[in-house]
DRENLO-48539 format. One record per atom (N, C-alpha, C): residue in one letter; y, z, x. Coordinates in steps of 0.1 Angstrom, whole numbers, plus 5000, padded with zeros to 4 digits. Layout:
! residues N
aYZX ...
***
This chain:
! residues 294
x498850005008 x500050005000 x501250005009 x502149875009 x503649875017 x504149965015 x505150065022 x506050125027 x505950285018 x504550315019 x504050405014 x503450515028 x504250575028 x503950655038 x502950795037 x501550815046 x501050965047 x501250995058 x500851135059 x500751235070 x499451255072 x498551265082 x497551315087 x497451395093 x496951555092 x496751665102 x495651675105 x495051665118 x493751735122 x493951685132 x492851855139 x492251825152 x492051745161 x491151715156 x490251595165 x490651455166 x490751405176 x491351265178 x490651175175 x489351185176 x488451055172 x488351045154 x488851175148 x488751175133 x490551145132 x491251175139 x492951095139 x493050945141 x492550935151 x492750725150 x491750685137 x490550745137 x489650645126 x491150645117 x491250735109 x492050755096 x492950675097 x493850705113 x495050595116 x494650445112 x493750395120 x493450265121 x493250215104 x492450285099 x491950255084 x492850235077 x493850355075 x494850295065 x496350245066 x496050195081 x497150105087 x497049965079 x495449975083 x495149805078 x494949795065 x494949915058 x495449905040 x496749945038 x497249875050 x498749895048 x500149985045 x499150125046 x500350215044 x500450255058 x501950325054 x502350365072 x502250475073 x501450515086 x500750635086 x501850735101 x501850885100 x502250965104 x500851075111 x501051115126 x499751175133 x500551235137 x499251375133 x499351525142 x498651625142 x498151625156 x497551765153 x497851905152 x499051925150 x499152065147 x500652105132 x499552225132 x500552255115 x501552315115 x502352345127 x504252365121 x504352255127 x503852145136 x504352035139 x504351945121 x503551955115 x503251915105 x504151935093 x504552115093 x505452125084 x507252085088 x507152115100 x508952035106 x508551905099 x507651745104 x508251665099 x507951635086 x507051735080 x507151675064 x508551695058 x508951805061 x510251855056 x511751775064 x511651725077 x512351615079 x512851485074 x511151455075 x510951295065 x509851295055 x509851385047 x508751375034 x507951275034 x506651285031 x505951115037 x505251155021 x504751015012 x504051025001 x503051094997 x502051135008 x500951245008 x500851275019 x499751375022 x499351475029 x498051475032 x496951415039 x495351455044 x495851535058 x494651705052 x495051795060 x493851855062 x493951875078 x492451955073 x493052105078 x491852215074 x492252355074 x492152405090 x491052365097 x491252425112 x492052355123 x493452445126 x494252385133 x494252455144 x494852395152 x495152455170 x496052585166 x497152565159 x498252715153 x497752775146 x498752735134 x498452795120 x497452685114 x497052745104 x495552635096 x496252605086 x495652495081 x495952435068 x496452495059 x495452625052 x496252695044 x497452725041 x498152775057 x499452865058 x500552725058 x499852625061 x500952475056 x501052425046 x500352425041 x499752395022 x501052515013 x500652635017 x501552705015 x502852715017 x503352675030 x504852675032 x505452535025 x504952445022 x505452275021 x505252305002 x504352444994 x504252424983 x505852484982 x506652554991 x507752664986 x508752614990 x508552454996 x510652414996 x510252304993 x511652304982 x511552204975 x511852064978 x511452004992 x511951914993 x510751844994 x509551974995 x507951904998 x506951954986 x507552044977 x505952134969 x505851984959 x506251904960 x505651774953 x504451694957 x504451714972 x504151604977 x502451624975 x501651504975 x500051594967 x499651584983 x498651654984 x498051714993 x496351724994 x495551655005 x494051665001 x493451705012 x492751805011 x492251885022 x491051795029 x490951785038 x489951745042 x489151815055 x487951865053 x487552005065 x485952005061 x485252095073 x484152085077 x483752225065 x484752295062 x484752405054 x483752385042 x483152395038 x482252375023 x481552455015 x482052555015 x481652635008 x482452674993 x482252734984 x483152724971 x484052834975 x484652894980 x485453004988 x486552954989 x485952815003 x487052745007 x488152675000 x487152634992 x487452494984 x488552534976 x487952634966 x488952754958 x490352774961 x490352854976 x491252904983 x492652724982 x491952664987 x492452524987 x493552534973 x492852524964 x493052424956 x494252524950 x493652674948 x494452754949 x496152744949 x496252724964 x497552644969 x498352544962 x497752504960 x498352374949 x497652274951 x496752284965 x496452104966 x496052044956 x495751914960 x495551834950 x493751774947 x493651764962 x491751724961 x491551844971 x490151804981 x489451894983 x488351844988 x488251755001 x487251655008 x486351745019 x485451715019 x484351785032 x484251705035 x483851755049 x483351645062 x481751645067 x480951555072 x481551415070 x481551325060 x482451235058 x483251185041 x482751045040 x482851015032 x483050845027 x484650785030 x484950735037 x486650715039 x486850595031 x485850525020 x486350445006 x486550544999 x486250625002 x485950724987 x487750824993 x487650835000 x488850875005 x490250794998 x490250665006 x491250555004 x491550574984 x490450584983 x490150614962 x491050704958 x490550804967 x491550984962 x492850904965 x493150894975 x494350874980 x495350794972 x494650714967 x495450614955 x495350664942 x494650744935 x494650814929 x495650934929 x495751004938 x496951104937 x498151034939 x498550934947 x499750874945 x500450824931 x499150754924 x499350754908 x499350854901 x498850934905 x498851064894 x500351124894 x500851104904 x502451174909 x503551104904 x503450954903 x504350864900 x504250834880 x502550894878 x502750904862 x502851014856 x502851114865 x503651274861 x504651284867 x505651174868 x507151204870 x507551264879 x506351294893 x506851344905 x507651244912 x507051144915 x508451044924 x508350944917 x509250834923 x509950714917 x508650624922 x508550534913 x508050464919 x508450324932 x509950334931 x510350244944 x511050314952 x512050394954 x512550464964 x511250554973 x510050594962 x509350724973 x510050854966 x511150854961 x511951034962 x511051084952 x511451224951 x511151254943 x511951244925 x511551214915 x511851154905 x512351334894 x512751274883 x513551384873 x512751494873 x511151484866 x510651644866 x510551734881 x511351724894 x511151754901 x512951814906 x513551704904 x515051734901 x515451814895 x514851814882 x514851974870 x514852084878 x513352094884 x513052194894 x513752254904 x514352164911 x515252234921 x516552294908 x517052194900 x518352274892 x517952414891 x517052454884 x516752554875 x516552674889 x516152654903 x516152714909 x517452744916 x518652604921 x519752634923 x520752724918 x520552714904 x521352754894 x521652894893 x520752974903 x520353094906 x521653164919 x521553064928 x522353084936 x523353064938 x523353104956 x525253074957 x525252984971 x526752934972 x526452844985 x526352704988 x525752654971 x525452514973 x526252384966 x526252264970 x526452184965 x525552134960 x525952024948 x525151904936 x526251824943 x525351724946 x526051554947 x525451464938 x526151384926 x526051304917 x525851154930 x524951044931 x525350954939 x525050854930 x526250714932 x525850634918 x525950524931 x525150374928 x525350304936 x526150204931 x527550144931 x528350064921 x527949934927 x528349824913 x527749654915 x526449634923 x525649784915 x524049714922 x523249594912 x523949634899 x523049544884 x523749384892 x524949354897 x525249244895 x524549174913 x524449274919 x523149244934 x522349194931 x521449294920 x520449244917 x520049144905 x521149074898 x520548954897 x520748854904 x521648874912 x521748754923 x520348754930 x519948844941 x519348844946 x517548884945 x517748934931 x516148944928 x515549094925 x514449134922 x513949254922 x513549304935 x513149234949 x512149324955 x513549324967 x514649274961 x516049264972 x516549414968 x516849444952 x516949534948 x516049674952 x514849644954 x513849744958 x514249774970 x514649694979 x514949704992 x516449804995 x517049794985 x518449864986 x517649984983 x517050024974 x517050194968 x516350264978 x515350164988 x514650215000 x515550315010 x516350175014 x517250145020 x517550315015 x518550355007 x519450495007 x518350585003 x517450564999 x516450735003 x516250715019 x516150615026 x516250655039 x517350745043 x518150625040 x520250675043 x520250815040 x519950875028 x520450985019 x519351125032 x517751095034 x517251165038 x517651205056 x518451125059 x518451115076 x519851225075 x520851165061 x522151255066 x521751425062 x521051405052 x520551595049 x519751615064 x518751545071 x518751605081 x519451655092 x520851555089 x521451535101 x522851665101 x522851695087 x524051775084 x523751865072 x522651905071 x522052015061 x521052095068 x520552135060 x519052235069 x517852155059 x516452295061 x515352255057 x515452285039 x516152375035 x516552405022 x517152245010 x517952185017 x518252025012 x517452015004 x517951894998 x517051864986 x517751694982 x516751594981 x517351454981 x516451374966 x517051304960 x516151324946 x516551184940 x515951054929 x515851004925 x516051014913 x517651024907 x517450994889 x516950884882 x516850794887 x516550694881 x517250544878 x516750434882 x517850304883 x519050304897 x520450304895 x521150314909 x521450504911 x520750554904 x521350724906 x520650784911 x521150854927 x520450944929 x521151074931 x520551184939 x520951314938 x520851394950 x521651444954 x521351574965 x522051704964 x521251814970 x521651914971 x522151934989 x522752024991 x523152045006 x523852155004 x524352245014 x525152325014 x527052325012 x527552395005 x528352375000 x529352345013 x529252435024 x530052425037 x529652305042 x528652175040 x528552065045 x529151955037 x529551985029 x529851925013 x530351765018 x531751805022 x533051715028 x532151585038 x531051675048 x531151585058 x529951495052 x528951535046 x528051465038 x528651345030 x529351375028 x530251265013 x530451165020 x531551185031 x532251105044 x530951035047 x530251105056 x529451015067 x528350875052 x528150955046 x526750895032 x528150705030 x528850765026 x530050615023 x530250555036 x530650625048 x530850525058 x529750455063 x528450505064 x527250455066 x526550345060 x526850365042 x526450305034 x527250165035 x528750185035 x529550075036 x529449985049 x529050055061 x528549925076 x527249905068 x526349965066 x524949885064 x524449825050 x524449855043 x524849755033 x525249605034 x525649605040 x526449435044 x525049355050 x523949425058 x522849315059 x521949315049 x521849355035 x521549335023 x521949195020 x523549125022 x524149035015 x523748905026 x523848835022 x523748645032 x525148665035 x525048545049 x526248585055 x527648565043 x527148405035 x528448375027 x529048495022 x528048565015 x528748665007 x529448745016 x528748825025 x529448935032 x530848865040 x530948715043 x532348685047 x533348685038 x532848585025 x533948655016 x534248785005 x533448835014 x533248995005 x533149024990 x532348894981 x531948944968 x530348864964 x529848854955 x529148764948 x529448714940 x528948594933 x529348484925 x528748474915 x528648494898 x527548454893 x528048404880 x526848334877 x527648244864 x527648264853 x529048264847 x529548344831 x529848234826 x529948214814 x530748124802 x530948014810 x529647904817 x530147824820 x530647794834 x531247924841 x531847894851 x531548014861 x532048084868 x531848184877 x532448324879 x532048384880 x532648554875 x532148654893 x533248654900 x533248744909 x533048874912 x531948944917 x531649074917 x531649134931 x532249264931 x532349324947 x531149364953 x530949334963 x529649414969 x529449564970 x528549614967 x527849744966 x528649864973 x529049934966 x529850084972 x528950214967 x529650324976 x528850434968 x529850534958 x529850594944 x530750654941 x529850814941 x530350894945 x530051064947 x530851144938 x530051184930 x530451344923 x529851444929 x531151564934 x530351664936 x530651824928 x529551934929 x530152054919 x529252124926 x529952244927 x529752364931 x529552504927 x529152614926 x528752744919 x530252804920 x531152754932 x532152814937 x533552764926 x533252644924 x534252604914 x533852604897 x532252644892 x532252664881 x531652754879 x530852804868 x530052914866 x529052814856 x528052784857 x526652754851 x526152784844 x525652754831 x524952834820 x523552774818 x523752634820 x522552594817 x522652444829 x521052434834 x521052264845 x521552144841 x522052174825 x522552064820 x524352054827 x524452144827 x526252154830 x526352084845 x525652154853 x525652084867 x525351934867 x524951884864 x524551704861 x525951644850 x526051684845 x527051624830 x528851684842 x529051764845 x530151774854 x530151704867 x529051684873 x528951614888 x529151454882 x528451414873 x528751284866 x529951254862 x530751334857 x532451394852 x533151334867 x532651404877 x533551394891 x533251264897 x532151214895 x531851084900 x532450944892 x532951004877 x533650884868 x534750874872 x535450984879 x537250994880 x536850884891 x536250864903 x536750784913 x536550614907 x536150614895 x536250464890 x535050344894 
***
């Protein structure tokens, strides 16, 4: 599956390349390591679509990662399938316990694997955990962090709308469009790492809207760098014509109707400037702040 990313944790290197090699060549892009805070830093860096983990690690074991990646919200989505020499109903339990999602012994069938594996990616994308084209995580997951922010203090909501993406994408197609929403869950995940912590939070409403949380003292520089970034790169989305004369062309009543190329508009709201009653206020005022810039 293209630009579907897992993580593999284990030990053993000759059980790390097989897995590598296998689902290279079924096309998803794969992430190696053997050890489990190596594991949990980059899942929580760059969230990858799933997780094959096995429990005996060089550090900490599977368990204690399964565990930490179920409690920030930028990862307890992500499905997770154990895979270990463990086999007993104890283990398995303990496993599943956690949240995971499957629950493989070794030694495995790796079709029957490749099966799970496509399997929980669907199960996630038709229980409204992520989008199906960005990767992020999608609304019932978005809810989740509100309902937990809502609690505290400190943070920012960023409303992110992507403007003249409908008139992109008739010009240039769906999988061009697909390519742009990629495009800013990358953008959006690199600046939370780059000016947030591990607490962040990057999210998928749906169509051109997405969402982040960050801290409230990063607020300013997050906004800045997400627009200046978006506005240099963005421009190798367009063919040269367009990006020289800086619009797209498309045809109305006959003749031609000029549309600007793709900007970002940002609403942001804060615990500091309102008081919260319900997840709905936070989204319907960040949307409010994102309308004023036009």
């Amino acid at each position: 599956m293209e630009n579907v990313k897992i993580m593999i944790v284990d030990d053993e290197p000759d059980i790390l390349s097989m897995l590598q090699l296998y689902f290279e060549r079924n096309k998803y892009n794969v992430v190696i390591t053997h050890h489990g805070e190596n594991a949990v830093k980059k899942a929580i860096q760059s969230p990858p679509d799933l997780i094959i983990l096995d429990i005996v690690l060089p550090d900490i074991d599977g368990y204690e990662v399964c565990n930490r990646l179920r409690q920030n919200l930028r990862t307890k989505y992500i499905p997770i399938i154990f895979l270990s020499q463990k086999n007993n109903r104890k283990d398995k339990l303990q496993g599943l316990e956690l949240g995971a999602d499957d629950y493989i012994t070794k030694p495995f069938d790796i079709e029957e694997l490749l099966l799970r594996v496509q399997n929980a990616l669907k199960r996630g994308e038709r229980e409204s955990y992520t989008d199906a084209q960005s990767r992020l995580p999608s609304t019932r997951i978005i809810e989740e962090c509100l309902r937990d922010i809502i609690k505290k203090e400190g943070w920012s909501f960023l409303d992110i709308h992507i403007n003249q993406f409908q008139p992109f994408r008739e010009k240039y197609g769906f999988l061009a469009a697909t390519d742009v929403l990629r495009f800013i869950a990358m953008l959006l995940n690199e600046i939370s790492n780059q000016f947030g912590t591990a607490e962040d939070f990057v999210g998928h409403a749906g169509g051109e809207n997405f969402v982040m949380v960050t801290q409230e003292a990063n607020n300013a520089r997050v906004v800045d760098e997400l627009k200046k970034r978006f506005n240099e790169e963005i421009l190798t989305h367009y063919n040269f014509t367009d990006r020289d004369q800086g619009f797209v062309l498309l045809p109305q009543d006959g003749g031609e109707e000029q549309h600007a190329l793709m900007t970002l508009s940002i609403g942001s709201v804060a615990p500091s400037q309102y008081r919260f009653s319900d997840i709905r206020e936070i989204t319907e005022i960040a949307a409010e702040e994102r309308k004023k810039q036009g």
